[in-house]
mmCIF entry with sequence, helices, sheets and N, C-alpha, C, O atoms, coordinates in Angstrom:
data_MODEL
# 
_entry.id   MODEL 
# 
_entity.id                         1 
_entity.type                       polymer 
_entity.pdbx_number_of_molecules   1 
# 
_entity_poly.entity_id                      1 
_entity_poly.type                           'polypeptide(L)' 
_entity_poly.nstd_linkage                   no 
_entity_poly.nstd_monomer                   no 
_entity_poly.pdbx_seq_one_letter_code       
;(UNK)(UNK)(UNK)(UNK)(UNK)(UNK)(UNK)(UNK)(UNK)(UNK)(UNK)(UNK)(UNK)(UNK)(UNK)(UNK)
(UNK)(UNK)(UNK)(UNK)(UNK)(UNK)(UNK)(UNK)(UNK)(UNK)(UNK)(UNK)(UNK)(UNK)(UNK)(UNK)
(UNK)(UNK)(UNK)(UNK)(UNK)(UNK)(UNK)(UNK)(UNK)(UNK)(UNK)(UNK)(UNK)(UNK)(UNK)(UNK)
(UNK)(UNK)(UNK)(UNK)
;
_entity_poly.pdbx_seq_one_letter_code_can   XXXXXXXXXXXXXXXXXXXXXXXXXXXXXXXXXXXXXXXXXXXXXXXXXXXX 
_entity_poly.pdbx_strand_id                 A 
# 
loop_
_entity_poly_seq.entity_id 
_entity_poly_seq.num 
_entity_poly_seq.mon_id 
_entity_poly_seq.hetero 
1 1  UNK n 
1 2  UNK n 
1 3  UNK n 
1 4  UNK n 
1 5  UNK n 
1 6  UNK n 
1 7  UNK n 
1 8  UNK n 
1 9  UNK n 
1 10 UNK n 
1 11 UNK n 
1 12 UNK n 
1 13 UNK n 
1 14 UNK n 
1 15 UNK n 
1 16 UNK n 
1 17 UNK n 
1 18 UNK n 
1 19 UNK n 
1 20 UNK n 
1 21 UNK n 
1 22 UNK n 
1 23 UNK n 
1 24 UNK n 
1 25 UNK n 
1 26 UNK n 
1 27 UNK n 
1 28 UNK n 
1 29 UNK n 
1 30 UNK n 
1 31 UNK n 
1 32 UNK n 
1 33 UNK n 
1 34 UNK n 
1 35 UNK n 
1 36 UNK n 
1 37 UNK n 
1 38 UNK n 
1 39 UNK n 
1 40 UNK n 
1 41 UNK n 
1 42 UNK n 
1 43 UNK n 
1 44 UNK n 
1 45 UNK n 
1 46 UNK n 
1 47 UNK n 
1 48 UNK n 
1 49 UNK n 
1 50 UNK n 
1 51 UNK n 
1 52 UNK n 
# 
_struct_asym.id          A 
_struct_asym.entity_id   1 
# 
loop_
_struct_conf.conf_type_id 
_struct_conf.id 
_struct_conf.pdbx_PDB_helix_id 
_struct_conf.beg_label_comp_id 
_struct_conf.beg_label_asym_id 
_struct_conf.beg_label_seq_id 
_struct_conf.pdbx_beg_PDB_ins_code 
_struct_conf.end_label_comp_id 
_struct_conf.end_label_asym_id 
_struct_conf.end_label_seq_id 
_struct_conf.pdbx_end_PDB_ins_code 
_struct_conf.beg_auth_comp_id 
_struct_conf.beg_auth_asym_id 
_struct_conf.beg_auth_seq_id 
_struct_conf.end_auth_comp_id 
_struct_conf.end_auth_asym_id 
_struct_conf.end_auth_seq_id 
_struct_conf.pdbx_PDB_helix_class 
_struct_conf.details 
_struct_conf.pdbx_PDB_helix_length 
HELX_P HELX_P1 AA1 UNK A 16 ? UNK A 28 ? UNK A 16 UNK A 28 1 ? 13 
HELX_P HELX_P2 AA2 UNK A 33 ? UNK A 47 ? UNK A 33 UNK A 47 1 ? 15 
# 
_struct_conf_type.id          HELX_P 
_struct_conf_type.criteria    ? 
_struct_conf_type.reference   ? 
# 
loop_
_atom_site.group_PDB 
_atom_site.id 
_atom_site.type_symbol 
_atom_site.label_atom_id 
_atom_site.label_alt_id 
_atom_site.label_comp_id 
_atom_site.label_asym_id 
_atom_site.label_entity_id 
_atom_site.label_seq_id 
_atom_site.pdbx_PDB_ins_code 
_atom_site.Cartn_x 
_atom_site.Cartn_y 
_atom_site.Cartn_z 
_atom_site.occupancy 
_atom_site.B_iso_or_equiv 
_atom_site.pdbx_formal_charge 
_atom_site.auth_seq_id 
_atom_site.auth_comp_id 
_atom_site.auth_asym_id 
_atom_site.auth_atom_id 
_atom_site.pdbx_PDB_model_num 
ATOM 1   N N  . UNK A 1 1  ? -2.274  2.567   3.078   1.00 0.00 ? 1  UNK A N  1 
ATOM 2   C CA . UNK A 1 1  ? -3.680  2.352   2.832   1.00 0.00 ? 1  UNK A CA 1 
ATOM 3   C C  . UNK A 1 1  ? -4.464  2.484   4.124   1.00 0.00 ? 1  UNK A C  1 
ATOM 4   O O  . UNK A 1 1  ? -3.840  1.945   5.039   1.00 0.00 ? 1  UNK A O  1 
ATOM 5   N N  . UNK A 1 2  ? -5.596  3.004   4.513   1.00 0.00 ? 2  UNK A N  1 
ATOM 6   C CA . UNK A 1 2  ? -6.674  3.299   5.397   1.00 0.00 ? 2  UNK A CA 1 
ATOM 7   C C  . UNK A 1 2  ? -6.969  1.592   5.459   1.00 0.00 ? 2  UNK A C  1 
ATOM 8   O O  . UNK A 1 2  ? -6.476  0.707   4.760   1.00 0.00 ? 2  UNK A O  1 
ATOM 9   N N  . UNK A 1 3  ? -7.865  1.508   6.458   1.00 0.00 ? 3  UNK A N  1 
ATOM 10  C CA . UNK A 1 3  ? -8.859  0.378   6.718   1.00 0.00 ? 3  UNK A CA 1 
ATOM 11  C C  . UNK A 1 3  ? -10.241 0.570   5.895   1.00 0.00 ? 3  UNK A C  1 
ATOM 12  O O  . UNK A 1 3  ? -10.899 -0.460  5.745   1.00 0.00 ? 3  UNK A O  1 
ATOM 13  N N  . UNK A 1 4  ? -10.759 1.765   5.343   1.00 0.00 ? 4  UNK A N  1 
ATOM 14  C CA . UNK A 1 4  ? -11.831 2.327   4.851   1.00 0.00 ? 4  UNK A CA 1 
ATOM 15  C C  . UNK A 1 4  ? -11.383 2.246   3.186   1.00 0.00 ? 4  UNK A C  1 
ATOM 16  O O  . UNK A 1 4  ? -12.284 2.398   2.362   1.00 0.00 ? 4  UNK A O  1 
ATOM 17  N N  . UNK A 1 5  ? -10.480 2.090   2.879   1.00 0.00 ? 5  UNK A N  1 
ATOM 18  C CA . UNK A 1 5  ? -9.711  1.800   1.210   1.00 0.00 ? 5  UNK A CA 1 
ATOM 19  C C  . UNK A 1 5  ? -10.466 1.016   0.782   1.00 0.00 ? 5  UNK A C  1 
ATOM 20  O O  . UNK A 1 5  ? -10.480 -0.174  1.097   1.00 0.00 ? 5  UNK A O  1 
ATOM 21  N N  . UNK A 1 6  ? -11.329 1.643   -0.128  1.00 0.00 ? 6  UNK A N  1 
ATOM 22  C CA . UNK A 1 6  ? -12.097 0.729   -1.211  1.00 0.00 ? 6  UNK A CA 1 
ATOM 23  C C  . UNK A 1 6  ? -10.946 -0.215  -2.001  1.00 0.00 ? 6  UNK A C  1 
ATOM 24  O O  . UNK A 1 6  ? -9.948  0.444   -2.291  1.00 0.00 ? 6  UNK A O  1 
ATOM 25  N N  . UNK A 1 7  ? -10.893 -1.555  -2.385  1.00 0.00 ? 7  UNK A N  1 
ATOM 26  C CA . UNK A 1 7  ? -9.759  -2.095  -3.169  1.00 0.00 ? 7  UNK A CA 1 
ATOM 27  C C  . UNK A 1 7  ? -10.857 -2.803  -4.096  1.00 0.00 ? 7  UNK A C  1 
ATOM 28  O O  . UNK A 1 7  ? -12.066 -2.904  -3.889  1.00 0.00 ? 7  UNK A O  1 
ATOM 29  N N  . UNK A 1 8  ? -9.932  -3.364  -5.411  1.00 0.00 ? 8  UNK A N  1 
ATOM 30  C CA . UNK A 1 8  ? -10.623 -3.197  -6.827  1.00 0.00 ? 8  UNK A CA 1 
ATOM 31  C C  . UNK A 1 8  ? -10.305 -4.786  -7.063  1.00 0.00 ? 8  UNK A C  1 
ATOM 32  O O  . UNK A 1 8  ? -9.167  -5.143  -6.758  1.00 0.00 ? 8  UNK A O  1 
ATOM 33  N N  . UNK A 1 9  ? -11.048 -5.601  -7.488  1.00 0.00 ? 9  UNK A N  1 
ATOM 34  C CA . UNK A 1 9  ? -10.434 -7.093  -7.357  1.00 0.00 ? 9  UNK A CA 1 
ATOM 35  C C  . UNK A 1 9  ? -10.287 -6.918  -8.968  1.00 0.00 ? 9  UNK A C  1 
ATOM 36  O O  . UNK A 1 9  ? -10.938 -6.136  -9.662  1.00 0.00 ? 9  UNK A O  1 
ATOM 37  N N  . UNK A 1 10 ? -8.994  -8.085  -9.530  1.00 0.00 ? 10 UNK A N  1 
ATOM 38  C CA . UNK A 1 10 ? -8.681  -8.128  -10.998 1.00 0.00 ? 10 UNK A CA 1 
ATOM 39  C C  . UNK A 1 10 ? -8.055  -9.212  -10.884 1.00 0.00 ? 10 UNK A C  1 
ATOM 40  O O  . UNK A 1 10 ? -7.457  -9.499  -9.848  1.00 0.00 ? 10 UNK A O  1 
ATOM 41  N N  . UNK A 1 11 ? -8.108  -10.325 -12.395 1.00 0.00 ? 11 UNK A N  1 
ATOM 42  C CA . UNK A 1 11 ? -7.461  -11.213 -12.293 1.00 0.00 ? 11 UNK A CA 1 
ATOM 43  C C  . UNK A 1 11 ? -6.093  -11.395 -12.647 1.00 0.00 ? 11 UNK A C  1 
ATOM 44  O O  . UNK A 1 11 ? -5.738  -11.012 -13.762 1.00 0.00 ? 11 UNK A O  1 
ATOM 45  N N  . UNK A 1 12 ? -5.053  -12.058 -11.670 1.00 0.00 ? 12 UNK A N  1 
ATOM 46  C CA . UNK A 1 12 ? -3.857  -12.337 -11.720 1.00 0.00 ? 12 UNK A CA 1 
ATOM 47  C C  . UNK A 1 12 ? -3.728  -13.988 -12.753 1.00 0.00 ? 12 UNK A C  1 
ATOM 48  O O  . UNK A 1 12 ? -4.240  -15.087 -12.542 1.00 0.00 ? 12 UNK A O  1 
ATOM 49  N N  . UNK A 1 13 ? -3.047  -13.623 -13.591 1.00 0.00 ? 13 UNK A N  1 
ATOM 50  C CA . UNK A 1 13 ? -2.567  -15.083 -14.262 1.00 0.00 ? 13 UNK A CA 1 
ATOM 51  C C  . UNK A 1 13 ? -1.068  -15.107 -13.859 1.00 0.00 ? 13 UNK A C  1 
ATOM 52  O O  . UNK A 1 13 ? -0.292  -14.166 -14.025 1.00 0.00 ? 13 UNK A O  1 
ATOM 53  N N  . UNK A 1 14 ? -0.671  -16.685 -13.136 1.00 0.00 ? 14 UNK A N  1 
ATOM 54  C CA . UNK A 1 14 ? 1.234   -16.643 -13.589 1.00 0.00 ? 14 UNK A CA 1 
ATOM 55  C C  . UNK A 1 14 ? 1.415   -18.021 -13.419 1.00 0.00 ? 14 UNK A C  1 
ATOM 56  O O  . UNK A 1 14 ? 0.525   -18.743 -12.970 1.00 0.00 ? 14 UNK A O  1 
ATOM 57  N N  . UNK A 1 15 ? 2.661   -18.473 -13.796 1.00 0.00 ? 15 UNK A N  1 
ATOM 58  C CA . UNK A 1 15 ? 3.375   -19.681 -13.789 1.00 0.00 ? 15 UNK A CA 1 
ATOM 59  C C  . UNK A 1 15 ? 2.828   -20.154 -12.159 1.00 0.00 ? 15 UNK A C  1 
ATOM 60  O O  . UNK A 1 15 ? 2.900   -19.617 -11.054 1.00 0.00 ? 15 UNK A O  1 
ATOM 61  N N  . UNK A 1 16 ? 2.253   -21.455 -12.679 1.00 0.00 ? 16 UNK A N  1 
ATOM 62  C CA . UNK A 1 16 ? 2.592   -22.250 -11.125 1.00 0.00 ? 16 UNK A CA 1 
ATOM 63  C C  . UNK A 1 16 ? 3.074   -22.904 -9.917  1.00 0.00 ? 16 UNK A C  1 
ATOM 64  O O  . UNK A 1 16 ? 2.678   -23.361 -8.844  1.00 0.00 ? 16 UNK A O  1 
ATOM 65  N N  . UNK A 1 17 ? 4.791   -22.613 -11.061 1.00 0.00 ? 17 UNK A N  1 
ATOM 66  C CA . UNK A 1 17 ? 5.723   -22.712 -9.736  1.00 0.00 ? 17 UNK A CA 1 
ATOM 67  C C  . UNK A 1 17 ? 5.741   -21.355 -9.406  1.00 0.00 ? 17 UNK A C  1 
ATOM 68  O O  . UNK A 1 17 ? 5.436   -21.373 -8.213  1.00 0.00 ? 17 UNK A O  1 
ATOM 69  N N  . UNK A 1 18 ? 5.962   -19.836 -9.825  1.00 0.00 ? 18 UNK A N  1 
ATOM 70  C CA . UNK A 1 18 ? 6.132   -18.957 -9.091  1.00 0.00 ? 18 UNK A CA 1 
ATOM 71  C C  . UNK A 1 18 ? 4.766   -18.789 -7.907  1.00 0.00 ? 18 UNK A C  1 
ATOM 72  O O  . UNK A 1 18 ? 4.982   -18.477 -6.736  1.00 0.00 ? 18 UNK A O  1 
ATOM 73  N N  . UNK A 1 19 ? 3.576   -19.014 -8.371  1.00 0.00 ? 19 UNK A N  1 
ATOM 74  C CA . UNK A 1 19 ? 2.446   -19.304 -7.453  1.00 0.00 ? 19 UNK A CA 1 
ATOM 75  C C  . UNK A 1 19 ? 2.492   -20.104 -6.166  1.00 0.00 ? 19 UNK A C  1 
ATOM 76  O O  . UNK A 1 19 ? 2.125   -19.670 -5.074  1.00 0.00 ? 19 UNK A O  1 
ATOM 77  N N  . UNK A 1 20 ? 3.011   -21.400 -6.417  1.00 0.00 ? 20 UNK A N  1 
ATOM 78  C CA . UNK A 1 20 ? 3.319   -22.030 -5.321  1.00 0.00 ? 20 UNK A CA 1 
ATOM 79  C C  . UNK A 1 20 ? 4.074   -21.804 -4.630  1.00 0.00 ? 20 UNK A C  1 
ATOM 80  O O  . UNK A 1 20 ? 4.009   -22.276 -3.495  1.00 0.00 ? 20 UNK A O  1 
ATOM 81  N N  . UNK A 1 21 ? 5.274   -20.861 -5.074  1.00 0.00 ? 21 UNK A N  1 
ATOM 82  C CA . UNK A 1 21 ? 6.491   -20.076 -4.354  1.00 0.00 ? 21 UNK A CA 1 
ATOM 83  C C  . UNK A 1 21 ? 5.821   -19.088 -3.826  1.00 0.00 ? 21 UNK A C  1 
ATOM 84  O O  . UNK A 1 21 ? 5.922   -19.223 -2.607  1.00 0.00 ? 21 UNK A O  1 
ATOM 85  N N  . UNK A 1 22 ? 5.215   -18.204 -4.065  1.00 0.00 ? 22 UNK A N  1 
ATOM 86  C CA . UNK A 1 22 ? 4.220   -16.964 -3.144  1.00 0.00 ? 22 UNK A CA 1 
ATOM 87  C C  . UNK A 1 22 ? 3.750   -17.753 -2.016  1.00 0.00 ? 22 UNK A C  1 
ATOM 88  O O  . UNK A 1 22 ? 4.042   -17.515 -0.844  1.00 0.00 ? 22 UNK A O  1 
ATOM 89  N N  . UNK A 1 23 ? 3.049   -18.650 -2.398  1.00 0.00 ? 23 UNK A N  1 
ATOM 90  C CA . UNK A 1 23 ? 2.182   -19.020 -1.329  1.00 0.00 ? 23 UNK A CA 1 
ATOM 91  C C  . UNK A 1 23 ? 2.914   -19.673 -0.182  1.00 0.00 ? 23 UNK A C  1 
ATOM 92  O O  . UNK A 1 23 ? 2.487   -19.682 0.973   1.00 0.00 ? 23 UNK A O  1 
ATOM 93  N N  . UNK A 1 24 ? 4.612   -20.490 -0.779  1.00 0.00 ? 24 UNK A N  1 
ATOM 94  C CA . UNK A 1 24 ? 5.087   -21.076 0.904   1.00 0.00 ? 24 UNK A CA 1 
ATOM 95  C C  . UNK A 1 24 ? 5.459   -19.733 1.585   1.00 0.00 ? 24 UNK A C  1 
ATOM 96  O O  . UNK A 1 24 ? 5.418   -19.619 2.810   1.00 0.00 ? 24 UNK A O  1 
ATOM 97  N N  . UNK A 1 25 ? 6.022   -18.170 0.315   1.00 0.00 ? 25 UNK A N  1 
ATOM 98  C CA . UNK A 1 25 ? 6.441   -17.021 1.071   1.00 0.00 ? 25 UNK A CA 1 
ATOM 99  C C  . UNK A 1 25 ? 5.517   -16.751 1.868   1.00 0.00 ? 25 UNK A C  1 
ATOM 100 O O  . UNK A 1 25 ? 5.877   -16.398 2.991   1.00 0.00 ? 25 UNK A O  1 
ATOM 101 N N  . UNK A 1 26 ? 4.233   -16.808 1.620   1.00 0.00 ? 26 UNK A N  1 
ATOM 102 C CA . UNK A 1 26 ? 2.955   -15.629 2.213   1.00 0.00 ? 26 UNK A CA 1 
ATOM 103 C C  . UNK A 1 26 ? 3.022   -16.429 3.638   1.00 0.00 ? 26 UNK A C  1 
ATOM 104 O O  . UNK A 1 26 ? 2.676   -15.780 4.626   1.00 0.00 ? 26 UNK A O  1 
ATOM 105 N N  . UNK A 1 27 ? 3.446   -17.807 3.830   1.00 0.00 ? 27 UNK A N  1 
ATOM 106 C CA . UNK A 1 27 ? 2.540   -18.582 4.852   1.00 0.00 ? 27 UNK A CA 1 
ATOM 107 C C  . UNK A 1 27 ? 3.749   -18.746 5.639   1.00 0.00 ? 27 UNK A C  1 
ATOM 108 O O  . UNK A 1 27 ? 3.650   -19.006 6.838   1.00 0.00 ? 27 UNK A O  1 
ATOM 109 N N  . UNK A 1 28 ? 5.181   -18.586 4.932   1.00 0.00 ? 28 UNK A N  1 
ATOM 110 C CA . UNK A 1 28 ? 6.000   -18.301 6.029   1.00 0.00 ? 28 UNK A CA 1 
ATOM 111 C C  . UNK A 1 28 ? 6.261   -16.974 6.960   1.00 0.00 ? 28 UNK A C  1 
ATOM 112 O O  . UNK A 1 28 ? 6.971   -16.846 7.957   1.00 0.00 ? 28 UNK A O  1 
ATOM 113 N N  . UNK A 1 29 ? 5.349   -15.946 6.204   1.00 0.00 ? 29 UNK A N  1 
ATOM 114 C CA . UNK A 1 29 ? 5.524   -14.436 6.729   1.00 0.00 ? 29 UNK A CA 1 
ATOM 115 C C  . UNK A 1 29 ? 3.993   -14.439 7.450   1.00 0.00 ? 29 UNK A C  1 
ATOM 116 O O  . UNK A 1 29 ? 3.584   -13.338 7.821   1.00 0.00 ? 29 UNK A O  1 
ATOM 117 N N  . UNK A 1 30 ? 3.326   -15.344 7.619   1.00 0.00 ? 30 UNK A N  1 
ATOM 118 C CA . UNK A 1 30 ? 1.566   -15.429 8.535   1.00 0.00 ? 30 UNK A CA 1 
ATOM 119 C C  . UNK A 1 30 ? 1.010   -13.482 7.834   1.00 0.00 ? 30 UNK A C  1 
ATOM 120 O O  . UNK A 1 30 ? 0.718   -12.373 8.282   1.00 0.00 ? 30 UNK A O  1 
ATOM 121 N N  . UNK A 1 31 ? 1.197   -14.320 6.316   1.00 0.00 ? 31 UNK A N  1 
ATOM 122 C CA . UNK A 1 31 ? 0.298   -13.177 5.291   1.00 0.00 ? 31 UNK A CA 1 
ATOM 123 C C  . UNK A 1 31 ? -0.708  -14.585 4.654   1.00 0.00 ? 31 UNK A C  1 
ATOM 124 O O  . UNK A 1 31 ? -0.539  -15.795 4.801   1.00 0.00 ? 31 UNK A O  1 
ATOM 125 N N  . UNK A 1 32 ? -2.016  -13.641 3.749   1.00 0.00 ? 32 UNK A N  1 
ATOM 126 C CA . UNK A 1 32 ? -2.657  -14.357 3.002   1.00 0.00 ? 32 UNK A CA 1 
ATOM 127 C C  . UNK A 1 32 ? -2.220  -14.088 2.022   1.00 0.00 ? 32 UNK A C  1 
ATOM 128 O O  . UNK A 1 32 ? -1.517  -13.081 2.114   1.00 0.00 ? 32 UNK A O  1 
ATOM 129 N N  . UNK A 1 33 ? -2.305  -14.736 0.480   1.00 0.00 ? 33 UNK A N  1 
ATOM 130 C CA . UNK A 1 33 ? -1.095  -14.772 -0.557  1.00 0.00 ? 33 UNK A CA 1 
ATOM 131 C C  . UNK A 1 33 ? -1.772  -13.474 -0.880  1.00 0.00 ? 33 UNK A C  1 
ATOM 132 O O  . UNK A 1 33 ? -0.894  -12.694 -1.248  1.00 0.00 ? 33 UNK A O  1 
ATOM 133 N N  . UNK A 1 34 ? -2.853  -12.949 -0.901  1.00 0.00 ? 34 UNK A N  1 
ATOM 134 C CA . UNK A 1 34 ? -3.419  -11.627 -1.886  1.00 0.00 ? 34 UNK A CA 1 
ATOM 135 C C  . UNK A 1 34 ? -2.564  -10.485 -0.721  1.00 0.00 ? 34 UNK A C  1 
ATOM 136 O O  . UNK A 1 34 ? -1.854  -9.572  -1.144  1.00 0.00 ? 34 UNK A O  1 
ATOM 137 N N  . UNK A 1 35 ? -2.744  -10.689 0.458   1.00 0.00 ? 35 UNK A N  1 
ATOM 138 C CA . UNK A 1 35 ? -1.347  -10.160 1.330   1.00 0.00 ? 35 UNK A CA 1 
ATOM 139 C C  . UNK A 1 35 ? -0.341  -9.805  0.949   1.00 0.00 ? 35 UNK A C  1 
ATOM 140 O O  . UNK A 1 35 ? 0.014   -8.639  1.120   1.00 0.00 ? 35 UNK A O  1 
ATOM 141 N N  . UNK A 1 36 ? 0.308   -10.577 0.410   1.00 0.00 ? 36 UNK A N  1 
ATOM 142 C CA . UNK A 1 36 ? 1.798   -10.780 0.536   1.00 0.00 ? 36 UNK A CA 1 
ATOM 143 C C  . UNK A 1 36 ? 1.941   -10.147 -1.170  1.00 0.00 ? 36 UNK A C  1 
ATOM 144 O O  . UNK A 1 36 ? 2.664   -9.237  -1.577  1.00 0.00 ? 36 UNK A O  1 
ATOM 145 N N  . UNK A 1 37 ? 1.210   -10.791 -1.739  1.00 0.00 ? 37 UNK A N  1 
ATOM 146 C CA . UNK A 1 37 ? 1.601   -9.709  -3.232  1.00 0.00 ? 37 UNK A CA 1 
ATOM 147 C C  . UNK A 1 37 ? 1.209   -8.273  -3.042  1.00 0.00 ? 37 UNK A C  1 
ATOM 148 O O  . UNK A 1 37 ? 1.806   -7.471  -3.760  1.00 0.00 ? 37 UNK A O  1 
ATOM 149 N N  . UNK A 1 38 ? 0.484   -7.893  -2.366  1.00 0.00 ? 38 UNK A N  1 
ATOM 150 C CA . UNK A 1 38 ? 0.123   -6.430  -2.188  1.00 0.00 ? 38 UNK A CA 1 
ATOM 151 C C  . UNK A 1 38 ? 0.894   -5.775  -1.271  1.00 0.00 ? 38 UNK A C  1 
ATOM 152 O O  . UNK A 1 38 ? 0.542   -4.618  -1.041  1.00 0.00 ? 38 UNK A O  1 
ATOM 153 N N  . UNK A 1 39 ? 1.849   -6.189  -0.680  1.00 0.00 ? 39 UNK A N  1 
ATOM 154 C CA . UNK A 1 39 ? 3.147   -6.098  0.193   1.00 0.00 ? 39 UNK A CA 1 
ATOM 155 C C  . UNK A 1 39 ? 3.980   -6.147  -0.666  1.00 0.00 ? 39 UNK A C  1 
ATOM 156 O O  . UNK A 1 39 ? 4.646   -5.115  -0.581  1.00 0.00 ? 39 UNK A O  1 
ATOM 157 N N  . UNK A 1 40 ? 4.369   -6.832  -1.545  1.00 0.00 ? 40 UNK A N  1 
ATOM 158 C CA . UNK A 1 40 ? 5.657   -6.549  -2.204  1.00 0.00 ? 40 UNK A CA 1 
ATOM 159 C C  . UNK A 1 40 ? 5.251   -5.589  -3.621  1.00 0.00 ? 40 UNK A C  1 
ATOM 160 O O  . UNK A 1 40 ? 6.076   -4.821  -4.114  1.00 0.00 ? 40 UNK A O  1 
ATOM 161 N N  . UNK A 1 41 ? 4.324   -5.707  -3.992  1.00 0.00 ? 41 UNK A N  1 
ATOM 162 C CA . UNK A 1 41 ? 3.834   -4.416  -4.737  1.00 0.00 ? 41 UNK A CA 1 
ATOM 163 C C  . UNK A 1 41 ? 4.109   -2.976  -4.037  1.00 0.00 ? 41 UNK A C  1 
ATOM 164 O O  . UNK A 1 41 ? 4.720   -2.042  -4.557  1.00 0.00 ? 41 UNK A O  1 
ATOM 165 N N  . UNK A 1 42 ? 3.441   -3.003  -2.561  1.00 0.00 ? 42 UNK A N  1 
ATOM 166 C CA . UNK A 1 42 ? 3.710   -1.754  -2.373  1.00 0.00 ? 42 UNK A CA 1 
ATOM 167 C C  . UNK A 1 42 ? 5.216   -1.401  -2.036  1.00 0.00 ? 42 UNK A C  1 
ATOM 168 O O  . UNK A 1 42 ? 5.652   -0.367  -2.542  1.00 0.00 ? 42 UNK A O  1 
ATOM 169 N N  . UNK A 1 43 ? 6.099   -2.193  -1.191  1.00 0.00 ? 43 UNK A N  1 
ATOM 170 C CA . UNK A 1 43 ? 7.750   -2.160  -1.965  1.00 0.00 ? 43 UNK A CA 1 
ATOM 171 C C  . UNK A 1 43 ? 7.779   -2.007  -2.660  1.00 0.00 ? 43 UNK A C  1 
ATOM 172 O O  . UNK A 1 43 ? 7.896   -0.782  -2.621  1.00 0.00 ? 43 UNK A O  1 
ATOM 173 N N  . UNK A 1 44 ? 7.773   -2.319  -3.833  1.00 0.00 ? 44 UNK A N  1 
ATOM 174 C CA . UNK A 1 44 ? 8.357   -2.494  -4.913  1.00 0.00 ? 44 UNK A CA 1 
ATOM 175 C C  . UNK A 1 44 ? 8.507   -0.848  -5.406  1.00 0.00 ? 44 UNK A C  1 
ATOM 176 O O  . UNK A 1 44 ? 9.475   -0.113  -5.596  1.00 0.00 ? 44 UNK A O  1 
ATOM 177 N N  . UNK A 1 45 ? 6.651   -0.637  -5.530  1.00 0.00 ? 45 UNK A N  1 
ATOM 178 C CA . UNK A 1 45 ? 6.480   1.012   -5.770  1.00 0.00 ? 45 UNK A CA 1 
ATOM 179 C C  . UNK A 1 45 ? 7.702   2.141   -5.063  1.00 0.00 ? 45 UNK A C  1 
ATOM 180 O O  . UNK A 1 45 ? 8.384   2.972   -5.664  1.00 0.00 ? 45 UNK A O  1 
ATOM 181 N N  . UNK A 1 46 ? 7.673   1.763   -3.332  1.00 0.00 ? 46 UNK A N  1 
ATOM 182 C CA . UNK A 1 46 ? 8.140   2.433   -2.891  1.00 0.00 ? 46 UNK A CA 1 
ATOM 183 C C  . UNK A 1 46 ? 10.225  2.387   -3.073  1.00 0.00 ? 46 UNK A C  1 
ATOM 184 O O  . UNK A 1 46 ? 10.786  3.447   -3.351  1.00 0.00 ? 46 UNK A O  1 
ATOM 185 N N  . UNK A 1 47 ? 10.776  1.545   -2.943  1.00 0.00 ? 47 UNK A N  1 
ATOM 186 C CA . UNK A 1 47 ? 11.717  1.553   -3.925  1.00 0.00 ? 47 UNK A CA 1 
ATOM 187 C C  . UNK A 1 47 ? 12.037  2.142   -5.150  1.00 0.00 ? 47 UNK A C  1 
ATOM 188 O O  . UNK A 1 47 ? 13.085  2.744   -5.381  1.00 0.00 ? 47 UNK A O  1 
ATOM 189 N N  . UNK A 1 48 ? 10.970  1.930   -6.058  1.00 0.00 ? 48 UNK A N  1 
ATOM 190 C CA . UNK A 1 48 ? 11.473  2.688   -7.173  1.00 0.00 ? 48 UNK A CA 1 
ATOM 191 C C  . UNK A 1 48 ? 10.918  3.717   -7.613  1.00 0.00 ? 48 UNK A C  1 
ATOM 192 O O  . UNK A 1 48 ? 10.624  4.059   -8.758  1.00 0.00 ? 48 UNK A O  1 
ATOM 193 N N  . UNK A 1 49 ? 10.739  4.387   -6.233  1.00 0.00 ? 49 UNK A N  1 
ATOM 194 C CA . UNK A 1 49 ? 10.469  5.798   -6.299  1.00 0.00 ? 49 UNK A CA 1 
ATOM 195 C C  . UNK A 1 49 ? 8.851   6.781   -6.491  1.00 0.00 ? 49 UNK A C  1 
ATOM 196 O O  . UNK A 1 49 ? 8.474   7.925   -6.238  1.00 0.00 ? 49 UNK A O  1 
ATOM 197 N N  . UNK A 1 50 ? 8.342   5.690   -7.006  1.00 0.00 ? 50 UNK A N  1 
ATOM 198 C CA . UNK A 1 50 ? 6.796   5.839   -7.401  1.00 0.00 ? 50 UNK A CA 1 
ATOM 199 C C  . UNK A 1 50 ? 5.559   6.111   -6.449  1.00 0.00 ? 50 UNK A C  1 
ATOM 200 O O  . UNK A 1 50 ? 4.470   6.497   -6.876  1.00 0.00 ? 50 UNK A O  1 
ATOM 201 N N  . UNK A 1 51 ? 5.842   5.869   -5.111  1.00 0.00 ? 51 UNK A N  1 
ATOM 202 C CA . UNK A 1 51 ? 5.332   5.799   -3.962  1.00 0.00 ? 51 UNK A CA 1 
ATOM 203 C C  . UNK A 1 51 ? 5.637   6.941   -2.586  1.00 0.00 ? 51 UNK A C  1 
ATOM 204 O O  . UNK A 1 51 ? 6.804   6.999   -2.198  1.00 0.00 ? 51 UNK A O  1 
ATOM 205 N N  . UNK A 1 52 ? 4.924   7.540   -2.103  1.00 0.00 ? 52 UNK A N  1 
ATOM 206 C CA . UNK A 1 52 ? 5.992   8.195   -0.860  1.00 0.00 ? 52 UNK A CA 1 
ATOM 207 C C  . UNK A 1 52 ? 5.735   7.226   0.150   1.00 0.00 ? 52 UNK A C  1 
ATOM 208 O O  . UNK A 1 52 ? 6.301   7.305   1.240   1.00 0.00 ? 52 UNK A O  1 
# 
């Protein structure tokens, strides 16, 4: 992604233990949680092939 990347806000619903689990991940990796899911999203993509 550019620094100039327009990004699209949408709402996330999930369980609040997996939520509270993002958030000790995001804050043990010094990410913000919308960070850290958009980090393992873009893994994720790139793993399974969907991504270059």
């Amino acid at each position: 992604m550019t620094e100039k990347e327009d990004k699209k806000a949408f709402v996330l619903r999930m369980n609040p233990a997996t939520l509270k689990e993002l958030e000790k991940w995001s804050a043990d990796e010094f990410r913000s949680l919308n960070g850290q899911i958009e980090f393992l999203l873009q893994k994720a993509l790139k793993e399974a092939g969907r991504k270059k």
